[in-house]
N, C-alpha and C positions, 0 to 999 in steps of 0.2 A: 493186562498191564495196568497198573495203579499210575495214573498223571497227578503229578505234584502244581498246584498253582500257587505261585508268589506273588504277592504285588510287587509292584516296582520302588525303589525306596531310591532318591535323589542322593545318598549320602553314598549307593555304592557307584555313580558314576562321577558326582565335580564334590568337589570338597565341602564338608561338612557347616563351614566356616559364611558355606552363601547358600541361600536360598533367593525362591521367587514370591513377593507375596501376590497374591490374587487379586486382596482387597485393595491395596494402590497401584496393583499395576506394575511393578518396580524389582527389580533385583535388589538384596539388601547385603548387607556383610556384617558376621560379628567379629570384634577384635577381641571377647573377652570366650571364648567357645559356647556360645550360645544365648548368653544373657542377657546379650543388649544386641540388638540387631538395627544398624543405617543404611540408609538408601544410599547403591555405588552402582551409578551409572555407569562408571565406565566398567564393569563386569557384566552388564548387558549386551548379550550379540545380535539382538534387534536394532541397535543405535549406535551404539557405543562403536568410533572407527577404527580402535585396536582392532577388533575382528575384521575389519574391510580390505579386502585383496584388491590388486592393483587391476584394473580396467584392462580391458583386451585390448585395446586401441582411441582411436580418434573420433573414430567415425565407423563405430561399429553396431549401434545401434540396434539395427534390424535382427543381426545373428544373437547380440545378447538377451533381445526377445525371445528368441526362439528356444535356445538356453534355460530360459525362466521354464516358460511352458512345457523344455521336454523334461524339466526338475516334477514340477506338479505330475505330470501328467505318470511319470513313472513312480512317484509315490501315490497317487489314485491307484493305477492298475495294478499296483502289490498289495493293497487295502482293499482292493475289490474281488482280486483273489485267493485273499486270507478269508474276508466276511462270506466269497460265495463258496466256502469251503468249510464253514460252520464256523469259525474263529470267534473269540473273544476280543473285547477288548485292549488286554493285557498284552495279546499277540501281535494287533495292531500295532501298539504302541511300541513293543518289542523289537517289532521288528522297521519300525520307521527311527530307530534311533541311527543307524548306521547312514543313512542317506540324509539325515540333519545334522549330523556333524560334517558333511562337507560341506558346508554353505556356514558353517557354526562356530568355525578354527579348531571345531573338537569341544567346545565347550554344552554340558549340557546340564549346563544351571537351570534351565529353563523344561527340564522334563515332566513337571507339573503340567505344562500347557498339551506337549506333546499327549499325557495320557488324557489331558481332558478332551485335545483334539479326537484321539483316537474312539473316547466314547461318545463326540457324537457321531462319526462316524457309521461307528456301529447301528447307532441309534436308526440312522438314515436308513440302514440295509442293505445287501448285493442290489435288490433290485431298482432298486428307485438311484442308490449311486451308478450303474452300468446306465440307464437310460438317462440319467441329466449331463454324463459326459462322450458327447460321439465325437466325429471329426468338424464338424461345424461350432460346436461349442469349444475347442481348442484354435479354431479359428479365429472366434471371434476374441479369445485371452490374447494369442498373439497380438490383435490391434490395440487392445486393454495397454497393453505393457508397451508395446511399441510407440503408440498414440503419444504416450506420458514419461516416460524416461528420457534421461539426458541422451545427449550422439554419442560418448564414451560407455553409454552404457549403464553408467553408474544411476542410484537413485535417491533420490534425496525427498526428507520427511514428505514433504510439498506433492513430490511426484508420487508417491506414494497412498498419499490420500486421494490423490487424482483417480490413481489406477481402481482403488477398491471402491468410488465413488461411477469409474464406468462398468466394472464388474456388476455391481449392480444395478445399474443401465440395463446392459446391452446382453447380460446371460439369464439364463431362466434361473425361476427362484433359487433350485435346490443346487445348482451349480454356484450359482453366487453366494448365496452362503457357505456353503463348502469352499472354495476359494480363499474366501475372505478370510476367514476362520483361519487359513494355512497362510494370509498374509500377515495377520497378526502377527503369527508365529516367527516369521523371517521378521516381518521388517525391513528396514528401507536397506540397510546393512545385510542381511540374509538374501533378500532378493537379490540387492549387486552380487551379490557373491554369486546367486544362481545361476547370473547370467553369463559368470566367467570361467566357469567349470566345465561346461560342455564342446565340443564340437560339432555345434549344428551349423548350416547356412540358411538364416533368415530368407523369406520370399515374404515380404509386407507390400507391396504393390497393390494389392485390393483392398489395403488399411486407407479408411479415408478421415483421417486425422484432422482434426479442428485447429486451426492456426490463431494465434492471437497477436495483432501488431498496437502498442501503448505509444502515445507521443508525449514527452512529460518536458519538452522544450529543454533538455537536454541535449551536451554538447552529441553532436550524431545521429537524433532523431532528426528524421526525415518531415518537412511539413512545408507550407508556404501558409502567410494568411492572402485570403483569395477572398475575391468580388464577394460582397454580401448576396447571396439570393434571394433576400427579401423586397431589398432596394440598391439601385447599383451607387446611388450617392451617398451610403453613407460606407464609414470607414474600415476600413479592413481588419484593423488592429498592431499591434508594434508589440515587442516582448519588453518585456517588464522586469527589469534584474533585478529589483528590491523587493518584491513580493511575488510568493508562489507556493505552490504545496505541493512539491519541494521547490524552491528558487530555481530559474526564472517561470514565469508563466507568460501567456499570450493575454493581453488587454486591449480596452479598447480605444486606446490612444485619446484623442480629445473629443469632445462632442460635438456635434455638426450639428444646424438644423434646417430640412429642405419642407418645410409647412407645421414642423412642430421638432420639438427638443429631441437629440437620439443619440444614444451610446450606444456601437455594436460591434462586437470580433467576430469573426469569421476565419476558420482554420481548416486549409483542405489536408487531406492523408492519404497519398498513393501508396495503394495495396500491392503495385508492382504489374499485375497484369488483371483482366475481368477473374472476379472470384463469384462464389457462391457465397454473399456474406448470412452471417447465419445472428450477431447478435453486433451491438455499438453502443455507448455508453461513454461519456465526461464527465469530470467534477466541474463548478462553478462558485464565484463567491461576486457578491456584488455589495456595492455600499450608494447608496438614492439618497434624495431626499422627498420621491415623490412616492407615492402609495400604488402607480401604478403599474400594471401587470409588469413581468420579466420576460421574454418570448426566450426559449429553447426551440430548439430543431437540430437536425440531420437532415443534408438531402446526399442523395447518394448518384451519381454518376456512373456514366458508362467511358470506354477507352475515348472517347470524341465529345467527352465533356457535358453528354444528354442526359438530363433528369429521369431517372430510372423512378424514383419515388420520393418522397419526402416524410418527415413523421416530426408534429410541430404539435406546442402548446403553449398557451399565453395568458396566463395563473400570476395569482398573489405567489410571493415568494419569501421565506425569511430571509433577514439579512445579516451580514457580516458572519458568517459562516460556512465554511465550504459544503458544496450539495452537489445530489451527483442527480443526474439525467440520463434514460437507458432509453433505447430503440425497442419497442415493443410490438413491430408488427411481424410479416412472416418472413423467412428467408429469403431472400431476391437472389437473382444469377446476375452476372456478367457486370458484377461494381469492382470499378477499379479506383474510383476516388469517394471519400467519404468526406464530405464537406459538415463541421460542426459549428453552429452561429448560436449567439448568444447576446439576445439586446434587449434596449428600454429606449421607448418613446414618450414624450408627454408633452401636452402644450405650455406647458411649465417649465423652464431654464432647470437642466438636471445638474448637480452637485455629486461627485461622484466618481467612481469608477465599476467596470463589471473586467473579470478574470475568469478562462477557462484553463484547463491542467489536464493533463490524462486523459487522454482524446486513444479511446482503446476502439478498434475491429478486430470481428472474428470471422473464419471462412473455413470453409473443408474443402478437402480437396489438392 
């Protein structure tokens, strides 16, 4: 029996009139059949939220996880056994059109990518794809996607880049590029849609997901300014509604001096109960007239208010600029407060003010 091979030509599945280009990236559209071709985003079904289906709920988070991953994971095991059945390319591709147009509204302007998906696929091979993908590496996508998506489910550009940035974390090389590779493809729009088509029941209970709490002195963040740690005489600080980045911010009220000149804020952040904090980090901006140092720190607290550790520096600093200060040593357990201070001492009468903003923790768990 003589086998005919065709390539796959885009014109006989979305209309003539759109294409995908490579070189930028973009869906484009001609209005004149062919001559002039513009970038139309919204004929894109990786972004574009024409193509985006309504959420499965509220709070459904975890099963739309599950959703994603049983989408990949059944387009993997039809690609791995087409390739471990001698397949081509073209078959690949062939045959992964009917399970991207449900996640696509049907459009498949974008078959360009799918066949280039499907060659490197190929390229990979039955064997090396069957062993980069078992039950632990779907595992570990579940917490990918779970970790980083919204509670409706839904996903947006942000979360997005989150997921393919822990995909490549937390999976082995040849899965994460294979992934990634099929995240491009959806996109933040393609993936919500993934996650709304199936009937799975998420189990994410062993996803241990990084949390991140920002205080930006906004009405509803949570904060006090609290006792300086460095010295209990000087001042706490007061919020500041005329300057801020964004307006208001915590400053350092007026300067005191208990053996020499000092302006200092102190701003504590209840994490809610002892976490495992994993990173901390503030902006600051100060205005001196004296040249010397700026002191930054973090100490970190336990439920009863005990110094678990602290991480401080006391540097030349530029001025009238916002600057940011990050925690850089290792993980600690059991912080429930995160205290962030920011002063200047000098035996010289200080002129001035010092402001912090964005007083962010993070924790797993």
């Amino acid at each position: 029996m003589k086998v005919v091979r065709k390539q796959l030509s885009p014109g006989e599945f979305s209309p003539t009139n759109q294409r995908y280009n490579s070189e930028t990236d973009t869906v484009e559209f001609s209005p004149d059949g062919g001559t002039t071709w513009v970038p139309m985003p919204s004929l894109d079904p990786r972004h574009s939220t024409a193509f985006l289906y309504p959420p499965l709920g509220e709070d459904v988070r975890c099963d739309a996880a599950a959703n994603m991953v049983k989408w990949i994971k059944d387009f993997l095991d039809q690609t791995a056994d087409l390739l471990c059945a001698g397949a081509e390319a073209f078959a690949v591709a062939n045959a992964a059109i009917p399970l991207y147009e449900l996640i696509s509204g049907g459009s498949l302007t974008l078959l360009a990518l799918i066949t280039e998906i499907a060659g490197t696929l190929t390229g990979i091979g039955c064997t090396a794809l069957t062993a980069a993908f078992d039950e632990s590496t779907y595992a570990a996508l579940l917490c990918c996607f779970y970790c980083n998506i919204e509670n409706d489910g839904q996903v947006t550009a942000d979360d997005l880049t989150a997921v393919e940035d822990q995909v490549t974390s937390d999976l082995v090389t040849t899965a994460a590029l294979v992934v990634n590779a099929i995240l491009f493809l959806q996109g933040e729009v393609g993936l919500s849609n993934a996650g709304t088509i199936g009937a799975q029941t998420g189990d994410c209970d062993a996803c241990d997901c990084e949390t991140t709490l920002c205080v930006g002195f906004n009405d509803g963040d949570i904060y006090d300014f609290f006792t300086n740690p460095v010295g209990s005489l000087a001042p706490v600080g007061s919020l500041d509604e005329s300057f801020g980045n964004p307006e208001p911010s915590g400053h350092s009220g007026q300067n005191v001096s208990y053996g020499s000149f000092q302006m200092w804020v102190s701003v504590r952040i209840d994490l809610g109960e002892p976490r495992h904090l994993t990173a901390a980090e503030y902006q600051f901006y100060f205005t001196s007239n004296v040249g010397d140092a700026i002191y930054r720190a973090f100490f970190f607290l336990d439920e009863d208010e005990v110094e678990i550790a602290h991480w401080d520096i006391a540097t030349g600093q530029t001025q009238n600029a916002w600057l940011g200060y990050e925690y850089g040593g290792d993980a600690l357990d059991d912080v429930r407060y995160v205290v962030a201070v920011l002063g200047q001492s000098s035996g010289t009468a200080i002129t001035g003010d010092i402001w912090v903003d964005n007083i962010c923790a993070s924790w797993t768990g």
